[in-house]
C-alpha positions as CSV (number, residue, x, y, z in Angstrom):
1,X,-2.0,34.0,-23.7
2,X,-2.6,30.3,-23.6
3,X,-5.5,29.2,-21.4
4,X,-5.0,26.0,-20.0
5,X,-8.6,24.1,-18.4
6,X,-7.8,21.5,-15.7
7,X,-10.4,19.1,-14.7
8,X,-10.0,17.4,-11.5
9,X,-7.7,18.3,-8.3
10,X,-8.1,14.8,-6.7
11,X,-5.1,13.5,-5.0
12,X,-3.0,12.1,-8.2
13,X,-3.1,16.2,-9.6
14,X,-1.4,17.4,-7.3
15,X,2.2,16.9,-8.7
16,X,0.6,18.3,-12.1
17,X,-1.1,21.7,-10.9
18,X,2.1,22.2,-9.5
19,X,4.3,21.7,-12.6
20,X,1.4,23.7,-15.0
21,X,1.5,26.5,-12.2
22,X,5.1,26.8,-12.1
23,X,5.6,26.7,-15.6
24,X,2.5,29.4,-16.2
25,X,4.9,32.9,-15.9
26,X,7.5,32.1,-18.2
27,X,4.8,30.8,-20.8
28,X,2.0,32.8,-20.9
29,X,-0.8,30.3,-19.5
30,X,-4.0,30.9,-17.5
31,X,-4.8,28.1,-15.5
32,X,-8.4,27.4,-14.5
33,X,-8.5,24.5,-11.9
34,X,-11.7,23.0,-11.6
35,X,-13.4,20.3,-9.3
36,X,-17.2,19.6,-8.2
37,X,-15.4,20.5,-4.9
38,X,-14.3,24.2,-5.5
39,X,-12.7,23.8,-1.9
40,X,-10.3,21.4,-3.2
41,X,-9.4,23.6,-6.5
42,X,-9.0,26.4,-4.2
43,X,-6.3,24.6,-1.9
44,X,-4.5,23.8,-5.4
45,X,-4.4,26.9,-6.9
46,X,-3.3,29.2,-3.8
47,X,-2.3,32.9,-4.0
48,X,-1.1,32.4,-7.6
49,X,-2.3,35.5,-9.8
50,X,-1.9,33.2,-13.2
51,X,-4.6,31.1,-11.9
52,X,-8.1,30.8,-10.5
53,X,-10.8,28.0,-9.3
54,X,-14.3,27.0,-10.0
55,X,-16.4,24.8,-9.2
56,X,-17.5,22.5,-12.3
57,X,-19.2,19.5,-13.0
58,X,-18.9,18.0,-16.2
59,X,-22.2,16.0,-16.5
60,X,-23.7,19.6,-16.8
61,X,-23.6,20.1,-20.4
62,X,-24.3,23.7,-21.1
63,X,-21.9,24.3,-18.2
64,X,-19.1,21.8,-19.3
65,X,-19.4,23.3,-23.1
66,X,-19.3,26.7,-22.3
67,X,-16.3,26.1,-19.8
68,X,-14.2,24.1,-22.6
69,X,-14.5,26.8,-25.1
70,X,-13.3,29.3,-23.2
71,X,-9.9,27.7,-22.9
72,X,-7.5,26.4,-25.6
73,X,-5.7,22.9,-24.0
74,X,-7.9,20.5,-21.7
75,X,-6.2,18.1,-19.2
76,X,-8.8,15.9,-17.7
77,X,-7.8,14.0,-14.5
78,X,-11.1,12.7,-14.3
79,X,-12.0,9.2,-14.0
80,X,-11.3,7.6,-17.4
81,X,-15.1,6.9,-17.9
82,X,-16.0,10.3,-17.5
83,X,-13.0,11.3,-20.5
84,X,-16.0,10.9,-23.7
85,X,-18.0,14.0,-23.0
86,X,-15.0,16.3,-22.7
87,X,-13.3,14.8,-25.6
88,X,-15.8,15.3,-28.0
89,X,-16.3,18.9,-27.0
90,X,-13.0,19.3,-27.5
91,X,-13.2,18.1,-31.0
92,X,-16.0,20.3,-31.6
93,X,-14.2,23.2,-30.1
94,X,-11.3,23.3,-31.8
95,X,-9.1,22.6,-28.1
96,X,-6.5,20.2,-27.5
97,X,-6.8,17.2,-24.7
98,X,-4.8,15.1,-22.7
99,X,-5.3,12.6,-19.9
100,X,-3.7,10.0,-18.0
101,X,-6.2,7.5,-18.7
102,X,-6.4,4.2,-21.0
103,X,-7.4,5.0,-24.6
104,X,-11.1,4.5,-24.9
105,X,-13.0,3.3,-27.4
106,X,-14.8,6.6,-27.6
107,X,-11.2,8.4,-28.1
108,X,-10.5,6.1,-30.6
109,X,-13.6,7.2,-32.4
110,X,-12.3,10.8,-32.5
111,X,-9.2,10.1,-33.9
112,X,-10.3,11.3,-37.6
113,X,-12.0,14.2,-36.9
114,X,-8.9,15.6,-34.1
115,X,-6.3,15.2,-37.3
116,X,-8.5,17.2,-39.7
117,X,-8.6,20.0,-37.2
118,X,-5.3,19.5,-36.0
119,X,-6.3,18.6,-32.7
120,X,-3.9,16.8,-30.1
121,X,-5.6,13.9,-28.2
122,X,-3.3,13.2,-25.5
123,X,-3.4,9.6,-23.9
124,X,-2.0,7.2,-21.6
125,X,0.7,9.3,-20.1
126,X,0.5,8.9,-16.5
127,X,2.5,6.9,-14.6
128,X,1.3,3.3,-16.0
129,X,0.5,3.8,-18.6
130,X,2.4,6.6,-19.5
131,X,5.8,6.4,-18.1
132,X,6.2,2.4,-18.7
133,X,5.2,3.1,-22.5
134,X,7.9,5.8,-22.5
135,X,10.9,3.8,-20.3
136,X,9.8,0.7,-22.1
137,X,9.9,2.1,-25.8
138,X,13.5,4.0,-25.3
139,X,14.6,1.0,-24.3
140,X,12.7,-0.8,-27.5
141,X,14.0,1.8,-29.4
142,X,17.6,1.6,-28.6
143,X,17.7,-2.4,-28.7
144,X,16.4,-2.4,-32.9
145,X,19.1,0.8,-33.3
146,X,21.7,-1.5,-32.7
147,X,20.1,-4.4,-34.7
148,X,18.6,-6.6,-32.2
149,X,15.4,-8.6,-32.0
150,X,13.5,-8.8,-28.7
151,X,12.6,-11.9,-27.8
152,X,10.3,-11.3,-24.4
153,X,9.1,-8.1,-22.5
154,X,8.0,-8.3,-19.1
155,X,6.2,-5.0,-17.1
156,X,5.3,-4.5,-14.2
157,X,4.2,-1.6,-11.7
158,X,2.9,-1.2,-8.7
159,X,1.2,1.5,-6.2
160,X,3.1,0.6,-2.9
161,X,3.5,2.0,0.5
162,X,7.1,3.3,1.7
163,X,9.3,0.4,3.6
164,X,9.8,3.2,6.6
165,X,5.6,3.7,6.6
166,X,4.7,-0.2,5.8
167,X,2.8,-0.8,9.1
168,X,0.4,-3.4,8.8
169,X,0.1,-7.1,7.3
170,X,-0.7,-5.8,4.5
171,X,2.2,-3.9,3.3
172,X,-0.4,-1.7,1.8
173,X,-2.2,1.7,1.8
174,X,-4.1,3.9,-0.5
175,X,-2.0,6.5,-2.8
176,X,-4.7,6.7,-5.8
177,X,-8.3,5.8,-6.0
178,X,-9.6,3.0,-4.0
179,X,-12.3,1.8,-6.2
180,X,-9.7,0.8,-8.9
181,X,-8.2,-1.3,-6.3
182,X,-11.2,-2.9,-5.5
183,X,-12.3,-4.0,-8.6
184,X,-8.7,-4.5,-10.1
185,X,-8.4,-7.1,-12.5
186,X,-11.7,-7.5,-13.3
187,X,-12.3,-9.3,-16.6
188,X,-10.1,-11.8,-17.6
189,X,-6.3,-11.4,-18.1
190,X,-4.3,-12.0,-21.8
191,X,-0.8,-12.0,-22.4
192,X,1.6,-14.1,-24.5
193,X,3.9,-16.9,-23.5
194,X,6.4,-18.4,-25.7
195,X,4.0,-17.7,-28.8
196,X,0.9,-19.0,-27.0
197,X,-1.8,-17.0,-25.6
198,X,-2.7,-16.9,-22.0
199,X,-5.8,-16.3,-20.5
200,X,-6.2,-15.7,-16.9
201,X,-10.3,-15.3,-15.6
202,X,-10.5,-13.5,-12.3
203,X,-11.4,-16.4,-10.1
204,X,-7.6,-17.1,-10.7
205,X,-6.0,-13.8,-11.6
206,X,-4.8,-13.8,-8.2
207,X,-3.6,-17.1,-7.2
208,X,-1.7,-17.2,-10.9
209,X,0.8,-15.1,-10.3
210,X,4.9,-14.1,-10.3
211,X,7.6,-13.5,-7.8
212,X,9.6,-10.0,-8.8
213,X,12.5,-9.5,-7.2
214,X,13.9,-5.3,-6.9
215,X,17.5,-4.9,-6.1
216,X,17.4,-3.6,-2.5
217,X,14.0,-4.5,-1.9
218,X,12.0,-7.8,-0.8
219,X,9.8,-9.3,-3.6
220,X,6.9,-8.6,-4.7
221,X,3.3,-10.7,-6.3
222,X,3.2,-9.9,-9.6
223,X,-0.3,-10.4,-11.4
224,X,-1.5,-9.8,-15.0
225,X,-3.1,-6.9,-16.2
226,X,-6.3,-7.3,-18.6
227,X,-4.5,-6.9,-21.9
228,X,-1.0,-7.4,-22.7
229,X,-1.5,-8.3,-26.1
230,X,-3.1,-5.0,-28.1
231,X,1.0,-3.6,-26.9
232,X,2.4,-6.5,-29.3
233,X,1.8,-3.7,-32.2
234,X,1.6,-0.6,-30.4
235,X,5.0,-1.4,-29.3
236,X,6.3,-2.5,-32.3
237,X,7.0,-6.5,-31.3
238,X,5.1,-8.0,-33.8
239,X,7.9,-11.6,-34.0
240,X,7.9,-11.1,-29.8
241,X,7.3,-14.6,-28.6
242,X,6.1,-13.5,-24.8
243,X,4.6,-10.2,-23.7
244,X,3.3,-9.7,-20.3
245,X,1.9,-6.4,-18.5
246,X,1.5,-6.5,-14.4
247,X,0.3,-5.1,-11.4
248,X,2.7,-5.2,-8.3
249,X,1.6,-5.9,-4.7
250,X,4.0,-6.7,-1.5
251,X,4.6,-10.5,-1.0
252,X,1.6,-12.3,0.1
253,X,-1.2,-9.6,-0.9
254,X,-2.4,-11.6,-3.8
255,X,-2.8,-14.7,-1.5
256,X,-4.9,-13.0,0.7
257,X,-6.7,-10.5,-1.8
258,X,-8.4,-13.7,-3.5
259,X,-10.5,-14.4,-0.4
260,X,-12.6,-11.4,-1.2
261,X,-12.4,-12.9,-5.1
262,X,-13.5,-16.6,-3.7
263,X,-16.3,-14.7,-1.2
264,X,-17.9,-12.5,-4.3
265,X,-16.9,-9.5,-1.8
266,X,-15.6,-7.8,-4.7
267,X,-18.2,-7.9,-6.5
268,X,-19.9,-4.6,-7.9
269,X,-23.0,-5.7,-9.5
270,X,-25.4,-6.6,-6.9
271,X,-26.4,-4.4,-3.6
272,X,-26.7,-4.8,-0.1
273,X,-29.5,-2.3,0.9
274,X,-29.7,-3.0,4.7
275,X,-26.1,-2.5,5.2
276,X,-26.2,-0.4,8.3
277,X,-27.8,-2.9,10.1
278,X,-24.9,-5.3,9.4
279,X,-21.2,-6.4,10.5
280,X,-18.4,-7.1,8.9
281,X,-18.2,-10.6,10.6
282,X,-22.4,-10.5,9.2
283,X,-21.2,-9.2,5.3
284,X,-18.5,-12.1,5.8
285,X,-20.9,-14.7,7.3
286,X,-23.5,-14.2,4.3
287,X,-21.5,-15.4,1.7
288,X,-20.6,-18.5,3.1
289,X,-22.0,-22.0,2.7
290,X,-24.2,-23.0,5.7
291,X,-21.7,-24.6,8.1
292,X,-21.2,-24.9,11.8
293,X,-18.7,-23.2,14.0
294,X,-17.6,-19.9,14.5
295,X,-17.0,-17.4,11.4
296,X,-13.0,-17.9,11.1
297,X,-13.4,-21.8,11.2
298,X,-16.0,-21.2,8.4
299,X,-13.9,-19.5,6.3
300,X,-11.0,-21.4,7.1
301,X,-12.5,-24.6,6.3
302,X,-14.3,-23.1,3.0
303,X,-10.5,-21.8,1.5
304,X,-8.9,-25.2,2.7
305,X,-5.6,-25.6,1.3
306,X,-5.8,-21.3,0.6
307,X,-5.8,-20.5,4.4
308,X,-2.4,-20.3,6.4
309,X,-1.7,-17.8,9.2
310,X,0.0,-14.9,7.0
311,X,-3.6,-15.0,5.3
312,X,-5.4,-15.1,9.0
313,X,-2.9,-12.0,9.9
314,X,-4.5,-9.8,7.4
315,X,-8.0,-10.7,8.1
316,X,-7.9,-10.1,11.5
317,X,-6.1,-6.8,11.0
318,X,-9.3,-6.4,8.7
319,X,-11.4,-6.8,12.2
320,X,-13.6,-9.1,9.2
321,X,-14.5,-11.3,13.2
322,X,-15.5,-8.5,14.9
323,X,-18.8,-6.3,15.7
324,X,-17.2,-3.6,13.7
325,X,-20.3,-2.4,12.2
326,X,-20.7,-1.3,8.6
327,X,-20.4,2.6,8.1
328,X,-22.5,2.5,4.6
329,X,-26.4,2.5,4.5
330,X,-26.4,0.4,1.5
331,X,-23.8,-0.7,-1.3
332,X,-22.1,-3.3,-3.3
333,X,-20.0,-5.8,-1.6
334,X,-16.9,-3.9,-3.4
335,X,-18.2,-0.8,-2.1
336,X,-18.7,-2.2,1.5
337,X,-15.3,-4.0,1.5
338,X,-14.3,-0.1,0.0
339,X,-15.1,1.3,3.0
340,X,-13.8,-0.5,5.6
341,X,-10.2,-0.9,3.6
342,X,-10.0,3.4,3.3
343,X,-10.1,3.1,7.3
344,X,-7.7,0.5,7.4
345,X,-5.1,1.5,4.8
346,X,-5.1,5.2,5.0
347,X,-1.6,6.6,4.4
348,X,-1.6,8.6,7.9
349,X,0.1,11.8,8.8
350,X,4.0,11.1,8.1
351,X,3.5,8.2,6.3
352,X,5.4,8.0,2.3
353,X,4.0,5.6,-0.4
354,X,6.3,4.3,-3.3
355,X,6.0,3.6,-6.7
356,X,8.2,0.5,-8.4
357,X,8.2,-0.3,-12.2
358,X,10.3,-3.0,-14.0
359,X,10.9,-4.0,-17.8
360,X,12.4,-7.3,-18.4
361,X,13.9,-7.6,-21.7
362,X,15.3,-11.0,-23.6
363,X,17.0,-9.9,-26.5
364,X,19.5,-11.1,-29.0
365,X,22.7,-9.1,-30.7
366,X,25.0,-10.1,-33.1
367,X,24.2,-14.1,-32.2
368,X,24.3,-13.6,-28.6
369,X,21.0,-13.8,-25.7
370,X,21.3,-11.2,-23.8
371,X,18.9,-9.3,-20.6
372,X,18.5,-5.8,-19.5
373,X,16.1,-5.0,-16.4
374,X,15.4,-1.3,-16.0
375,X,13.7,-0.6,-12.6
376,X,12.1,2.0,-11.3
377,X,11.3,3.3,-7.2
378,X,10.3,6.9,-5.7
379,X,9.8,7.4,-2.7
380,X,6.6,10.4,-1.8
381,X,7.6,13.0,0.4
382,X,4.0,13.1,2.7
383,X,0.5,11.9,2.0
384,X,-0.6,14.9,0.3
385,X,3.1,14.8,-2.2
386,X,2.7,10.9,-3.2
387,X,4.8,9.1,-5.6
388,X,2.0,8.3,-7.0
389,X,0.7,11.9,-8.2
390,X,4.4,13.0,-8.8
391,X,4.5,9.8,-11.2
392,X,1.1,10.1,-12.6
393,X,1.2,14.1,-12.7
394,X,4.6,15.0,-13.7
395,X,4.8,12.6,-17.1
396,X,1.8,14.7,-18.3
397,X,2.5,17.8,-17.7
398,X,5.9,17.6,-19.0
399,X,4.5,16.5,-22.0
400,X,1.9,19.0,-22.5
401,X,4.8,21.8,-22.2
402,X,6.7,20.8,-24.4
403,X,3.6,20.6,-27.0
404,X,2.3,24.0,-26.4
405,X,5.9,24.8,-26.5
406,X,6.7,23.2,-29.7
407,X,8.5,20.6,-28.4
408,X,6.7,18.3,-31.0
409,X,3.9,18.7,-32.9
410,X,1.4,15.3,-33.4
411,X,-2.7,15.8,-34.3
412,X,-5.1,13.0,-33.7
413,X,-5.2,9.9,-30.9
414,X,-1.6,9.6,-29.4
415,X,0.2,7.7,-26.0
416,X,3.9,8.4,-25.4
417,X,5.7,5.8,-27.6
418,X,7.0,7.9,-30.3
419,X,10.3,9.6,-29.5
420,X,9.4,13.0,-30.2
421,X,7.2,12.7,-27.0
422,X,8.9,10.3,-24.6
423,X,12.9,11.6,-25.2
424,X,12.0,15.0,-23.7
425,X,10.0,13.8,-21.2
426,X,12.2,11.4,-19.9
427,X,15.3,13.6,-20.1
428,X,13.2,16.4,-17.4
429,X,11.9,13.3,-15.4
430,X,15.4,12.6,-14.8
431,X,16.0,16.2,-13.7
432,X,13.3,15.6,-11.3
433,X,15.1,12.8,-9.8
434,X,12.8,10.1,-11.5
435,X,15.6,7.5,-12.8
436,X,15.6,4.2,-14.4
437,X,18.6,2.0,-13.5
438,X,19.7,-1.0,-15.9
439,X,21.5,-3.9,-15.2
440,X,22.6,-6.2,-17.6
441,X,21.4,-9.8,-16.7
């Protein structure tokens, strides 16, 4: 019997604790779910009698080492800083890992030691990245088969909220964890352009951005992701001359998002320790330059040229001029702005998120220029079955079937890119409804 460890039962493992537990009968798995809330494993596990939940916290050592050993394949859904700890026990251990997270430069680190021991070190395969390396590489793949030379790849994917549900300025809710979308983009942005190199810091990241256009859908902002450029070789593009990897918002977000970048209220470095005492229309007052008039004159006449009425639509719906008082005793400014946008843009009973994806691809065959866009949308059922834990759940545990199943075998530091991983896994995501389309441009 196979005994399969999985950390986490937040709200993007749903999808996954599903698959594993459906899959656990005709396989021979044990599943232990485990979460620091054991209320929450409990809910995912049910009545099933191939599976069982604890309560577990990883930054207990003796606890987290003892847990891993007792299980042979690890699939951490925590967040991707916590990922180093459990992947080094898991070295140590002898057990396999995967996660949906970025590959860390602690992972990196273990990729020796996992081949000698013939130890699989699952990354990047969630829903991006994950299934944009996997769409994006059969597509790769397919295009060099036939001889051709790609000339620009575009990305994009975005964490949306359903049409039917889309209910406030907006046009967007919370399917995955807020704090990543508070402090997205962080850094500053690289990607190539025509052979140049493009560098976007985030005082512009969101006023710098593209218009994507989704057959049967309205546009969308399109802004760059930190690194596009370590996928040049991981992809295989080496002679690409552009290569760009985005993040997808509804039309007008990115306007309106950098006022919190041109405030500092995204910041996550300094704290506010007499927050309590404060409102909104205070938090929003304090970083402002001294200036008469009331608080939306203020900020109207500090973004100048930036203001217009979509953007005043979305900060009113914010209640950022009211006496709405704040909820946390102290904080960041990311974590105060945190806590007021989890009331605001709560996917509420009924309500369906969506997930989009695109790949734009300039190629040429046999002398000629030619375009494929592949796209990308589901639609989640509820709030508890999102897109976005179907997209980020099912990719993974698909993929960690069909290794314990023999599927492929692959030791050491790997994301889905290589065919032996991302063939199968598409072919069952289709089964599951999850389709790419192409068009020919």
């Amino acid at each position: 019997m196979t005994k399969i460890l999985i950390i986490g039962a937040g709200r993007s493992a749903t999808s996954l604790i599903d698959y594993i537990l459906n899959h656990a009968a005709e396989n021979n798995w044990q599943i232990t779910v485990s979460d620091v809330e054991l209320k929450l494993a409990q809910e995912k596990v049910g009545t099933n009698p191939l599976a069982k939940a604890i309560s577990f916290d990883i930054r207990k050592e003796e606890e987290r080492r003892a847990v891993i050993q007792q299980h042979d394949f690890v699939i951490s859904m925590l967040p991707a800083f916590m990922h180093g700890d459990v992947a080094r026990d898991c070295v140590e251990f002898g057990k396999h890992m995967a996660t949906a997270s970025y590959v860390s430069a602690d992972m990196k680190a273990l990729d020796k030691e996992a081949k000698s021991k013939n130890i699989l070190l699952l990354n990047e395969c969630g829903l991006d990245p994950g299934l944009d390396h996997a769409s994006a590489m059969h597509i790769i793949d397919s295009i060099k088969e036939q001889g051709g030379t790609i000339n620009a790849f575009r990305s994009y994917t975005g964490g949306l909220v359903a049409p039917e549900s889309n209910d406030n300025p907006w046009g967007y809710k919370f399917s995955w964890n807020p704090r990543n979308v508070v402090v997205a983009g962080q850094g500053t942005a690289q990607y190539m352009e025509e052979g140049d190199i493009k560098c976007i810091p985030y005082n512009r990241l969101f006023s710098q951005i593209n218009t994507i256009t989704v057959k049967g859908f309205n546009s969308f902002d399109a802004y760059a992701n930190r690194d596009s450029i370590s996928y040049i070789d991981i992809y295989g593009l080496q002679h690409i001359k552009t290569m760009i990897r985005g993040t997808l918002r509804e039309e007008g977000y990115c306007k309106a998002w950098d006022v919190f970048v041109k405030l500092g209220l995204t910041d996550d470095t300094s704290k506010i320790s007499n927050a309590s005492s404060l409102t909104y229309s205070h938090l929003v007052a304090s970083f402002l330059p001294p200036a008469k008039g009331d608080l939306k004159t203020r900020l109207k006449n500090f973004l100048g040229s930036d203001w217009n009425k979509n953007v005043e639509e979305k900060m009113d719906y914010l209640e950022l001029f009211s006496d709405k008082k704040i909820s946390l005793v102290e904080g960041t400014p990311a974590q105060l702005l945190q806590a007021l946008l989890e009331e605001k843009w709560k996917l509420k009973s009924g309500d369906k998120d969506m997930i989009v994806m695109q790949h734009q691809f300039d190629y040429s065959l046999n002398n000629q220029s030619k375009k494929i866009i592949s796209s990308l949308v589901v639609i989640g059922k509820d709030p508890n079955h999102t897109a976005m834990a179907l997209t980020v759940g099912l990719p993974l545990a698909i993929t960690v079937k069909n290794f314990l199943t023999g599927k492929f075998s692959l030791h050491g530091v790997h994301i889905p890119t290589v065919k032996a991983i991302y063939e199968p896994m598409l072919k069952e995501l289709e089964e599951n409804k999850i389709i790419f389309t192409e068009e020919q441009a």
